[in-house]
DOLUM-212654 format. One record per residue (C-alpha): x, z, y. Coordinates in steps of 0.05 Angstrom, whole numbers, padded with zeros to 5 digits, always signed. Layout:
# DOLUM-212654
XZY;...
This chain:
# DOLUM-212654
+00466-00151+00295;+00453-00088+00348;+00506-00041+00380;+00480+00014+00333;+00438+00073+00351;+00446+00118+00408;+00462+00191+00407;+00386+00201+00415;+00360+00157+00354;+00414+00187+00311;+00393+00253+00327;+00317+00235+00311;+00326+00198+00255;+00366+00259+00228;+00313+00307+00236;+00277+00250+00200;+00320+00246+00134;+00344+00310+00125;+00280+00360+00140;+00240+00368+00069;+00175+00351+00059;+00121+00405+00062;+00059+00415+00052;+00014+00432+00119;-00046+00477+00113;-00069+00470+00185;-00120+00409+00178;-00147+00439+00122;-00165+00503+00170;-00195+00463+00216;-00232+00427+00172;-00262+00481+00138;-00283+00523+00217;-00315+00451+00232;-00359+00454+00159;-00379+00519+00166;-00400+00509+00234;-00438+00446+00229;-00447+00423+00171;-00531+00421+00149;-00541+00427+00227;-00522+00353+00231;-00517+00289+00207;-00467+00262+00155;-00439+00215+00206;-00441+00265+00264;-00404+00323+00220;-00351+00278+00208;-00340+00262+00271;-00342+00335+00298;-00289+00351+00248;-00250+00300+00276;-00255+00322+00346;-00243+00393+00319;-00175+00364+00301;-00155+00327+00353;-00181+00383+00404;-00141+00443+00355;-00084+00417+00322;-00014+00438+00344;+00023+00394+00388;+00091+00382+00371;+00147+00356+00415;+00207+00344+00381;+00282+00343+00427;+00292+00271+00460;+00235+00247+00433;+00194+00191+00474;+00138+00179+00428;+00088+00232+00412;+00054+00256+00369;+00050+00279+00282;+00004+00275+00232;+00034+00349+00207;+00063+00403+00252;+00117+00364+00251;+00171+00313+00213;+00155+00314+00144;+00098+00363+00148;+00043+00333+00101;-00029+00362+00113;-00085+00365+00056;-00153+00330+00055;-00200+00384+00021;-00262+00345+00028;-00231+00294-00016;-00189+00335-00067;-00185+00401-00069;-00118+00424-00095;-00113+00480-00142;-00060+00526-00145;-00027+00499-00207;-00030+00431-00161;+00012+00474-00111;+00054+00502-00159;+00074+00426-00188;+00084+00397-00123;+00129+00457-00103;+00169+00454-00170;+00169+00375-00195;+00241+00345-00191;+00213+00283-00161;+00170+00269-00107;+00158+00348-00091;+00132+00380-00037;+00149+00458-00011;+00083+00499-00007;+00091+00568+00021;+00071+00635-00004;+00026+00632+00072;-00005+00569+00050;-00017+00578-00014;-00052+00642+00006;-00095+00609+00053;-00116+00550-00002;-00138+00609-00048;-00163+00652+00000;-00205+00601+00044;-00204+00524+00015;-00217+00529-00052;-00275+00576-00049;-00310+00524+00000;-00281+00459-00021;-00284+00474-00101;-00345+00445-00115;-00356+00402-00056;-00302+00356-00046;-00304+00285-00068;-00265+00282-00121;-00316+00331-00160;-00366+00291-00137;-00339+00236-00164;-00326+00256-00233;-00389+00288-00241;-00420+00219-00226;-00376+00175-00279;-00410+00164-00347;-00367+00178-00397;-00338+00112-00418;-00311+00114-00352;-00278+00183-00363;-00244+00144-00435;-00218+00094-00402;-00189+00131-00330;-00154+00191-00376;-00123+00136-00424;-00090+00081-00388;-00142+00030-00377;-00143+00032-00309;-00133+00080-00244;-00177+00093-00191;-00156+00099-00116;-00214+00143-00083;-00213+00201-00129;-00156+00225-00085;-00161+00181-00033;-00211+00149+00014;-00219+00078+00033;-00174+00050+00080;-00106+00010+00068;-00120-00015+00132;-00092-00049+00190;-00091-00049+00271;-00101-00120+00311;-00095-00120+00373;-00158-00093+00409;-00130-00031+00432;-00074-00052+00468;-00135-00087+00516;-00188-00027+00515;-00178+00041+00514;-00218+00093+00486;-00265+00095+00544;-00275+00026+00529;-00300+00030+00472;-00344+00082+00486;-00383+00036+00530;-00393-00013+00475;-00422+00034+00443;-00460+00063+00491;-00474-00006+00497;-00502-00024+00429;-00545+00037+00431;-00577+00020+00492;-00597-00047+00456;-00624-00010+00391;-00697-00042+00369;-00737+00015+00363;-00795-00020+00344;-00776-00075+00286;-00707-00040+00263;-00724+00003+00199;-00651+00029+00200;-00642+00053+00278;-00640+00115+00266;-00579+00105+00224;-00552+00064+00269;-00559+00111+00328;-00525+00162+00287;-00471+00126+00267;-00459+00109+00347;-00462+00179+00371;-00401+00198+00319;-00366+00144+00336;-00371+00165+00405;-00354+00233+00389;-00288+00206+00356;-00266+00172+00424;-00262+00242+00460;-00230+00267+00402;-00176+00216+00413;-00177+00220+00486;-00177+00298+00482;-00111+00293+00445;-00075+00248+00497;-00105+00293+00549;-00079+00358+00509;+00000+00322+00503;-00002+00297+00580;-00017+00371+00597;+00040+00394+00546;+00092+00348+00573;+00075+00368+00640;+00084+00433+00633;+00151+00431+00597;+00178+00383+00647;+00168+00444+00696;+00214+00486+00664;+00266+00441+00640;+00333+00448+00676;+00366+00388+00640;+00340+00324+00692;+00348+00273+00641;+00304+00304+00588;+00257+00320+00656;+00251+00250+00673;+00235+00241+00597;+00172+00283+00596;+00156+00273+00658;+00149+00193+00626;+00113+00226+00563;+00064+00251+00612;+00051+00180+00665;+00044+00148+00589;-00018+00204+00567;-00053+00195+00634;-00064+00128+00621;-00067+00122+00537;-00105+00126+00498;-00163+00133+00552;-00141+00068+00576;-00107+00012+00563;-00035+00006+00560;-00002-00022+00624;+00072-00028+00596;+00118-00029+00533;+00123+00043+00520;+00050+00060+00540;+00036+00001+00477;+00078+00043+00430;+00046+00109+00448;-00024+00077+00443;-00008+00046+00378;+00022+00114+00356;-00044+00154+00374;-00088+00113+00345;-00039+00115+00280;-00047+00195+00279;-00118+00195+00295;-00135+00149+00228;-00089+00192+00184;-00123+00250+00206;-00186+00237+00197;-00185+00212+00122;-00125+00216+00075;-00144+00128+00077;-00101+00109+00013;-00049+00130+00051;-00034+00076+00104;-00046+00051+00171;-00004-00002+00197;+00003-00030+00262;+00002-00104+00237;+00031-00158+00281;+00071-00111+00324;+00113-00158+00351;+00060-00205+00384;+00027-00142+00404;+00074-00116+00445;+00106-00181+00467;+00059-00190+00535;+00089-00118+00548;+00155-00136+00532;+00156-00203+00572;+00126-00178+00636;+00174-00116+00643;+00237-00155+00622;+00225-00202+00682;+00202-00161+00732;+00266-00117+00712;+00224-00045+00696;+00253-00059+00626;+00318-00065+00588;+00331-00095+00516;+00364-00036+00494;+00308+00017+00529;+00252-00033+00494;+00301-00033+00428;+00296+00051+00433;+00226+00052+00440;+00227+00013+00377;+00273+00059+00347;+00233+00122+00368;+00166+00091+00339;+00209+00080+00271;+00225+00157+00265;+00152+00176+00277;+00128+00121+00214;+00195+00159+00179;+00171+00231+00190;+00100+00224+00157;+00107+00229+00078;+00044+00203+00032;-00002+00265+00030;+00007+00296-00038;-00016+00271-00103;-00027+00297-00167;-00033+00269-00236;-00048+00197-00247;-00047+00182-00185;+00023+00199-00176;+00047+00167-00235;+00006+00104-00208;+00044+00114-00133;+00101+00165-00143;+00130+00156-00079;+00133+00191+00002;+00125+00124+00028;+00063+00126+00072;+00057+00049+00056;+00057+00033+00131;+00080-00050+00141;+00097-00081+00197;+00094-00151+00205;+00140-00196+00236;+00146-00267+00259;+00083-00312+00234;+00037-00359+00263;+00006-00338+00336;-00079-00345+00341;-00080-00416+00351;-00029-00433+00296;+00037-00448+00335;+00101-00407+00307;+00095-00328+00325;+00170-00310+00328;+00193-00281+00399;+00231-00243+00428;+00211-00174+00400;+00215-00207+00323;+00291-00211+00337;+00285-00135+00360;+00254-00111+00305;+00297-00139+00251;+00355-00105+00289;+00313-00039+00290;+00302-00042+00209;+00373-00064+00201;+00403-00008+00240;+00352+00051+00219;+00354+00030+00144;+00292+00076+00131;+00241+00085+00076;+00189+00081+00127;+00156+00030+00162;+00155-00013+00104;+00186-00086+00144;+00172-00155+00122;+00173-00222+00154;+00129-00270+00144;+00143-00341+00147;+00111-00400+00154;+00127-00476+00158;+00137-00466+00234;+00185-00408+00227;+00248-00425+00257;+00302-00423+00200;+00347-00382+00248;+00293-00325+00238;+00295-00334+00164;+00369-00329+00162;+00371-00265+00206;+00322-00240+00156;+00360-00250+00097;+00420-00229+00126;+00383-00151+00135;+00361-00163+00058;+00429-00185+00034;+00451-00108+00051;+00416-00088-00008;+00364-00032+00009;+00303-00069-00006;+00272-00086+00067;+00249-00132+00092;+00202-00166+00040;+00185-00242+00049;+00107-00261+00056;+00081-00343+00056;+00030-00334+00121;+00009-00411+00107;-00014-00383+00039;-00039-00319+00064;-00079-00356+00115;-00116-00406+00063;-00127-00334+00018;-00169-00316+00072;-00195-00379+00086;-00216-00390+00016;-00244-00318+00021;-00299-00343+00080;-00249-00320+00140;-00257-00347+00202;-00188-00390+00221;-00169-00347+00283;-00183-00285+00246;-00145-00309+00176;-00086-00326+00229;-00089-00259+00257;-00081-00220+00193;-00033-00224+00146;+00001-00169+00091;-00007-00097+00091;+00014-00036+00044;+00052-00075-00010;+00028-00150-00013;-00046-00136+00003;-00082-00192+00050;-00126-00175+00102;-00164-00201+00173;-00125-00143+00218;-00177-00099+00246;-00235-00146+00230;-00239-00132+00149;-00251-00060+00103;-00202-00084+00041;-00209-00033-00009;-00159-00026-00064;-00197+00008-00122;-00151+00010-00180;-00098-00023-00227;-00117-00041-00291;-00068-00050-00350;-00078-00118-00384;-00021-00114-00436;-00059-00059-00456;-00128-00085-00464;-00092-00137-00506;-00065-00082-00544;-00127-00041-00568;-00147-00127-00573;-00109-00117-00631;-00135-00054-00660;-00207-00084-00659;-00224-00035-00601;-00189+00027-00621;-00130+00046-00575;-00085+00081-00631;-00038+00120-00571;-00096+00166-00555;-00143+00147-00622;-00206+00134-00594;-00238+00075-00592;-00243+00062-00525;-00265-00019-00535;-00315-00069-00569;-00296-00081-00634;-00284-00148-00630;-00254-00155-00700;-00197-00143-00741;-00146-00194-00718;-00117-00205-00787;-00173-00241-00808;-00166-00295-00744;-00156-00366-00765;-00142-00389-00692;-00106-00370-00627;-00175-00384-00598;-00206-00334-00642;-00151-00277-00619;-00165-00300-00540;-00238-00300-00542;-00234-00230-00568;-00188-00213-00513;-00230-00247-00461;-00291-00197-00491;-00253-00141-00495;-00227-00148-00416;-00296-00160-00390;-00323-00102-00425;-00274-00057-00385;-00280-00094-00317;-00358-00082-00320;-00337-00008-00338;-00290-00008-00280;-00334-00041-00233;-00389-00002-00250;-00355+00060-00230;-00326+00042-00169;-00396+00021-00149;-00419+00081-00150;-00354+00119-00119;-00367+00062-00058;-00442+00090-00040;-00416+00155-00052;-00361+00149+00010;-00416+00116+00050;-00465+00174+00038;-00419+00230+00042;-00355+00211+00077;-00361+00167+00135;-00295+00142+00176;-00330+00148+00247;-00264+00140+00288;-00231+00080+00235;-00300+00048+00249;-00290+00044+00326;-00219+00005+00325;-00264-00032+00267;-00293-00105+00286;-00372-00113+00287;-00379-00030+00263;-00396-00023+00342;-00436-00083+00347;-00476-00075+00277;-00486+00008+00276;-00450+00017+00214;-00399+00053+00190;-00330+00028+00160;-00345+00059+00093;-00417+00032+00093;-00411-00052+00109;-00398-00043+00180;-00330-00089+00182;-00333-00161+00194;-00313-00167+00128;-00319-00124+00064;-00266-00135+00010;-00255-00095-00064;-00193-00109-00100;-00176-00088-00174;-00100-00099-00191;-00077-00130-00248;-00005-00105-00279;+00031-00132-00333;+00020-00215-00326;+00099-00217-00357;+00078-00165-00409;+00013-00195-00432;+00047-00274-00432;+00097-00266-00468;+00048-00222-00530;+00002-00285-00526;+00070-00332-00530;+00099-00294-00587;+00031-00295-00635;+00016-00360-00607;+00078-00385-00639;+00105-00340-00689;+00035-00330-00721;-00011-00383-00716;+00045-00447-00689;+00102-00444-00736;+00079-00388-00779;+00144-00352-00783;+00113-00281-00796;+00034-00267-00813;-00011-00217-00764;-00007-00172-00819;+00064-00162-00810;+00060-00167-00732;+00018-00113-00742;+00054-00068-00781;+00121-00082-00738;+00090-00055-00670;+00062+00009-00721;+00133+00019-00720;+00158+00006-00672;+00203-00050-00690;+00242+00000-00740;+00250-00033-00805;+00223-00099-00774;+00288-00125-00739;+00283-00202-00757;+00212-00197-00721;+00238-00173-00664;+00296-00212-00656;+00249-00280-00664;+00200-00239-00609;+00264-00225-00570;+00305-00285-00574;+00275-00345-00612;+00209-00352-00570;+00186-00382-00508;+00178-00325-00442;+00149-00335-00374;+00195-00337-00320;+00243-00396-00351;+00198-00462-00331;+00175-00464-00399;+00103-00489-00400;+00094-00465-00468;+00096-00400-00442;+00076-00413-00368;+00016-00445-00387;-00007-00379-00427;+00006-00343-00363;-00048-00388-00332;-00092-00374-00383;-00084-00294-00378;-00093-00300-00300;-00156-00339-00304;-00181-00290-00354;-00158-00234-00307;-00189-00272-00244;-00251-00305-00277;-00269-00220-00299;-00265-00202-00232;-00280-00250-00179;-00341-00251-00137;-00375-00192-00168;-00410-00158-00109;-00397-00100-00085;-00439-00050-00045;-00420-00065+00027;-00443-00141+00030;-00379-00163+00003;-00346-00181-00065;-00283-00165-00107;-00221-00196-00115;-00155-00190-00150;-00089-00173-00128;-00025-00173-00179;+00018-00117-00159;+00035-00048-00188;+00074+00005-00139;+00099+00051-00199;+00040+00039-00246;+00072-00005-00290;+00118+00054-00320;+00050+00093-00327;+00021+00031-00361;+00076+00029-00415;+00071+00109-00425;+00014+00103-00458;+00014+00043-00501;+00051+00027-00566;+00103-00033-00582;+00086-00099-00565;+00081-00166-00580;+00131-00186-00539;+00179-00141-00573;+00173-00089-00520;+00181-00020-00545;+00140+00033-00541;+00120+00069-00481;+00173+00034-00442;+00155-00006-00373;+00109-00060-00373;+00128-00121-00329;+00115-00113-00255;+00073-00157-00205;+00083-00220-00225;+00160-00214-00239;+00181-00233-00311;+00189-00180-00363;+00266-00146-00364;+00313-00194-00393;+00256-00256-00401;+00279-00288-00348;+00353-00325-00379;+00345-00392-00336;+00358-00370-00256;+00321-00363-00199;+00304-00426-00185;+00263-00421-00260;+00231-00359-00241;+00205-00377-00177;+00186-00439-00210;+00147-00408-00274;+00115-00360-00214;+00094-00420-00169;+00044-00445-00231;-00001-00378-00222;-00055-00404-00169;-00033-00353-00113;-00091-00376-00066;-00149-00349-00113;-00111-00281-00104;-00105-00234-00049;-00039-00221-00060;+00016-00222-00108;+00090-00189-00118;+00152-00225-00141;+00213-00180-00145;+00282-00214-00158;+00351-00179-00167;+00420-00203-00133;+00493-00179-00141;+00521-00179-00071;+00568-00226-00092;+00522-00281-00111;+00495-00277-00033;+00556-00267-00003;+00576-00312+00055;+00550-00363+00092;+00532-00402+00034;+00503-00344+00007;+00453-00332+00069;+00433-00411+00053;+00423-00409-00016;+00374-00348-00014;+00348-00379+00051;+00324-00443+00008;+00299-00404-00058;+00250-00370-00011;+00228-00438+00025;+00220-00481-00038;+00176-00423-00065;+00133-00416-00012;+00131-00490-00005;+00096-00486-00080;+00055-00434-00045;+00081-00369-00072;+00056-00308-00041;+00111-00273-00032;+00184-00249-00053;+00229-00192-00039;+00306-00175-00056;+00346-00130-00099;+00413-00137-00083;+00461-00086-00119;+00499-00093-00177;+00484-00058-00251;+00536-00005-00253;+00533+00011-00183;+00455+00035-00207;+00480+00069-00267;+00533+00108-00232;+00480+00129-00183;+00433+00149-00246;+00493+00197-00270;+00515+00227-00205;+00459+00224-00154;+00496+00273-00111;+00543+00219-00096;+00490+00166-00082;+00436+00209-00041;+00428+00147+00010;+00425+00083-00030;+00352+00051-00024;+00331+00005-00069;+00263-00041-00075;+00218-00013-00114;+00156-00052-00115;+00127-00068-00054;+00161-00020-00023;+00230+00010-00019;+00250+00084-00038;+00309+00126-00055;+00342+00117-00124;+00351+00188-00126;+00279+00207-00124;+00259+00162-00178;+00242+00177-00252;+00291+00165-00299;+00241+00110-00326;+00235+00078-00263;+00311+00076-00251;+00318+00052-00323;+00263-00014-00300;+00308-00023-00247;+00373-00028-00273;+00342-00065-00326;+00312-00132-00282;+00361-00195-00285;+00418-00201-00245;+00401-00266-00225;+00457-00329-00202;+00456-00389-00170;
């Protein structure tokens, strides 16, 4: 597609991909002088915002060689920092991450002497995650430390969040004067929460000189390295770094690279401040910087390739930020670096028309040539999307390293609609982290947790008790062997999953006010919509709109269990519950006629079979009807997502056989793709069998599918896979992304990873290296259909 990198990019990205992640002890240091200078002497709202200024006005400054954008979240590529307030890491936690084989992060004897020495003593009993467990009941506890569920904030803070397009119009002067602004119009007099309000102002105010402070700090950096460089081209290079910091992020961007740099300050300034489930994304870069783009290509201050490097530079910063380090069921539930940044390409403009341009085209060059774990890329296409676009797209995918990922904006934008957006502000959102919909800038869409529905059905049939860890963790609903009817065996089901929603729910309630009370997102809430304008914080109701998602895992799983009793037990009778019952005891062994009716001889989702489709229906209503609407505590409600990152290995861990003659403590099924080896009838079935979900009532689901590269090759290749992805988005599927490898290509790669150490593959909703996956994980992976057309 491109002319490949330049000497520069190649050099960047491989400082990228080759420097090892580490962890960074320096925001933890400045967290801690800014706590034990402020806080009691101030507000909540007002100490958080102070610590963030501490940061900005503290942290080091890093300039790596030939680099045009500025700017890390670490001290540099790949350096990770730690959020104390949130989780306080012990050693042991150090120790693991140091040591693990996958997903590991190099701690230093220095830092690990300055987490014993100064951040635990402080943060060991105040953080949030202490907080938080010393708040849950413990039902909660049961059903967090068994499998029932996870829960995002107890390492992370609320965030998942996206940029629109306000900054590249205002900078942070700006939007201090709307604030200034609103709290010049504060009611005194009939306003019983103004003095929150004005509180909440003044830290966001704070948080723009923070911001502005660190432009200010790298202008005055790049200055004065530009005065002793002897090389002129790296001098006219800094001496670029430094015209782009006197105008960003104090003001707003005047040209394409001065977009990029405001974009990327903004980025850093979020991920310092809260550890915000990760991500930040820039959104709909491509109409974002388009204006930019335009204006400089025709008054001729701008080249295509010089606009392409930018790109290209911005790509290595999203590249050189791992996920901040997790520990325990959190990283089984998200075992990954990938920081879970998306950009989004192509779409529908404000008013509707087609958003492809110019800069679309750019960036699927950029992800084509860079071939990086991070930024996560997807297209998203809608009925307008020019099928030229499409085809470039699936051209990149048909390379086989898992980007970009293929989201339905027409469905996206009636998710939102349904979901009480306004039409311009459903039009200017879109995906973000995996499949996750949002209003850009305008909404707080909190992902709270995954919750494993295959194994709900499981302790279902153990009348409450869940037999892996042997508590009874459920209602008991009944022993299932004495069940006349299906109905009887759903019903109890339906019981047993509302009893754990409410416990879920119930907790995350609780973990919401405890984030508004204690940890406020002062600078997230200026780039926030209506936080300004209402006096509220991000954390607290402040967004336009206020969004809690729980994620179901397992649809595949738990369809075809209900299929197989469904028809093997109470349909044709070929085998009693009794002996159901006793088969998933053990595991299948000594019960092979069972299985192989489970296994072969009974109708799964993801063939077009409505005996087993329509059971899918069923489980998702049960799944959606649970959780949608309940309100949560910023104004707002939850919703459900069906998506898993890694959970659905986790998920399988810790449950038994199943009744879909899935063995024990292997893989449940992931998003809403079929279970391994279900799926016998094509694509075109799957996609099909998919389509009957009501994706509309969700806020976003994940369809993974598998290709040999010889199935896509040539140009009829291109149109085939080109077609599959129209005709399921026509039947209004969320979205779909690409495998496309062969089987023993994987398994060569399992047995000699030294040989393999740069294939990518998809994941979930997101792409990683083979090589740092669990052997479980690799095993899912080789394991999903190789599907033909």
């Amino acid at each position: 597609m491109g002319r490949g990198m330049n000497e520069r990019i190649q050099k960047l990205r491989k400082q990228s991909i080759t420097t090892e992640p580490h962890i960074s002890i320096e925001r933890a240091v400045l967290v801690n002088e800014a706590y034990q200078k402020y806080a009691g002497t101030v507000e909540k709202p007002i100490l958080r915002a102070l610590t963030f200024k501490h940061i900005m006005e503290n942290k080091k400054l890093c300039m790596n060689e030939d680099e045009l954008i500025v700017g890390e979240k670490g001290e540099g590529p790949q350096s990770t920092p730690t959020f104390p307030e949130l989780c306080c890491h012990t050693l042991k936690d150090f120790e693991i991450m140091n040591d693990r084989e996958y997903i590991s992060f190099k701690t230093s004897e220095e830092v690990r002497k300055v987490q014993v020495e100064t951040i635990i003593p402080y943060w060991e009993n105040r953080s949030i995650r202490k907080n938080i467990f010393d708040h849950m009941k413990p039902e909660w506890v049961d059903c967090y430390e068994n499998g029932i569920y996870t829960e995002f904030m107890e390492q992370r803070s609320p965030g998942h969040t996206v940029a629109d397009g306000k900054m590249y119009k205002k900078g942070f002067l700006g939007f201090k004067k709307n604030i200034e602004d609103s709290i010049s119009k504060l009611d005194y007099f009939d306003d019983p929460q103004v003095y929150e309000k004005k509180t909440q102002l003044q830290a966001m105010a704070i948080c723009c000189d923070g911001i502005i402070a660190f432009g200010k700090r790298y202008e005055q950096y790049a200055r004065a390295l530009a005065e002793n460089e002897t090389d002129e081209r790296r001098k006219a290079d800094l001496l670029k770094i430094v015209q782009n910091c006197e105008v960003v992020p104090a003001h707003a961007p005047k040209t394409f690279h001065q977009a990029i740099q405001m974009y990327w300050f903004v980025h850093v300034g979020v991920t310092n401040e809260l550890n915000n489930w990760d991500a930040y994304s820039p959104g709909r870069l491509d109409q974002h910087l388009y204006p930019f783009y335009k204006k400089e290509i025709e008054e001729g201050t701008l080249t295509r390739d010089e606009a392409k490097e930018l790109l290209e530079c911005l790509w290595v910063k999203f590249n050189n930020q791992p996920a901040p380090p997790k520990v325990g069921i959190t990283l089984k539930e998200s075992a990954t670096y990938t920081d879970f940044a998306n950009i989004n390409t192509g779409g529908v403009t404000s008013d509707g028309a087609d958003g492809v341009n110019d800069v679309s085209y750019l960036i699927l060059e950029v992800m084509d040539e860079m071939k990086q774990l991070q930024p996560s890329s997807n297209v998203q296409i809608s009925r307008k999307t020019p099928q030229h676009f499409l085809k470039k797209a699936c051209e990149v995918s048909r390379k086989g390293w898992g980007q970009p990922a293929f989201y339905n904006i027409d469905a996206m934008i009636q998710e939102m609609l349904r979901a009480g957006k306004d039409i311009t502000d459903a039009r200017e959102g879109g995906a973000s982290g995996c499949v996750e919909t949002g209003a850009y800038g305008k909404e707080a869409y909190i992902l709270t947790g995954y919750m494993n529905i295959p194994k709900i059905f499981e302790i279902t049939l153990n009348n409450g008790l869940d037999k892996v860890s042997g508590k009874q963790l459920g209602l008991k609903t009944g022993d299932p062997r004495g069940f006349e009817t299906y109905e009887e065996l759903f019903e109890a089901f339906n019981k047993q999953l509302n009893y754990f929603v409410d416990i879920k729910i119930k907790g995350s309630n609780i973990i919401e006010k405890i984030y508004a009370t204690h940890m406020p997102s002062p600078f997230l809430s200026v780039i926030t919509s209506d936080c300004i304008s209402k006096g509220m914080d991000y954390n607290a109701g402040g967004a336009r709109y206020n969004t809690n998602y729980i994620q179901g895992v397992g649809i595949g799983t738990i369809t075809d269990c209900l299929a197989s009793i469904k028809y093997n037990v109470f349909d044709k009778k070929r085998f009693s519950m009794d002996e159901l019952l006793k088969a998933l005891e053990d595991n299948f062994e000594g019960h092979e006629n069972i299985h192989n009716i489970i296994c072969n001889k009974t109708a799964k989702y993801g063939n077009d079979d409505d005996y087993a489709d329509d059971l899918m229906i069923d489980a998702f209503n049960l799944f959606y009807n649970a959780v949608n609407g309940r309100p949560n505590m910023k104004g707002g409600c939850y919703r459900i997502d069906m998506l898993p990152t890694t959970c659905h290995v986790y998920f399988g861990e810790v449950m038994g056989a199943s009744a879909d003659g899935r063995l024990a403590h292997k893989p449940v099924s992931e998003g809403i793709s079929p279970a391994k080896g279900a799926d016998r009838n094509g694509p075109t079935a799957v996609v099909r069998s998919a389509a009957k979900m009501d994706h509309l009532r969700t806020g976003g689901t994940l369809l993974n599918q598998k290709f040999t590269p010889s199935v896509l090759a040539g140009d009829e290749g291109i149109e085939n896979l080109a077609s599959l992805i129209r005709s399921y988005f026509n039947m209004d599927g969320h979205h779909i992304q690409f495998n496309v490898i062969d089987r023993q290509t994987l398994i060569d790669a399992q047995n000699k990873p030294e040989e393999y150490k740069d294939l990518i593959v998809r994941v979930a909703g997101y792409s990683d290296h083979f090589h740092n996956l669990s052997k479980a994980l690799q095993d899912e992976i080789i394991e999903r259909t190789e599907q033909e057309f």
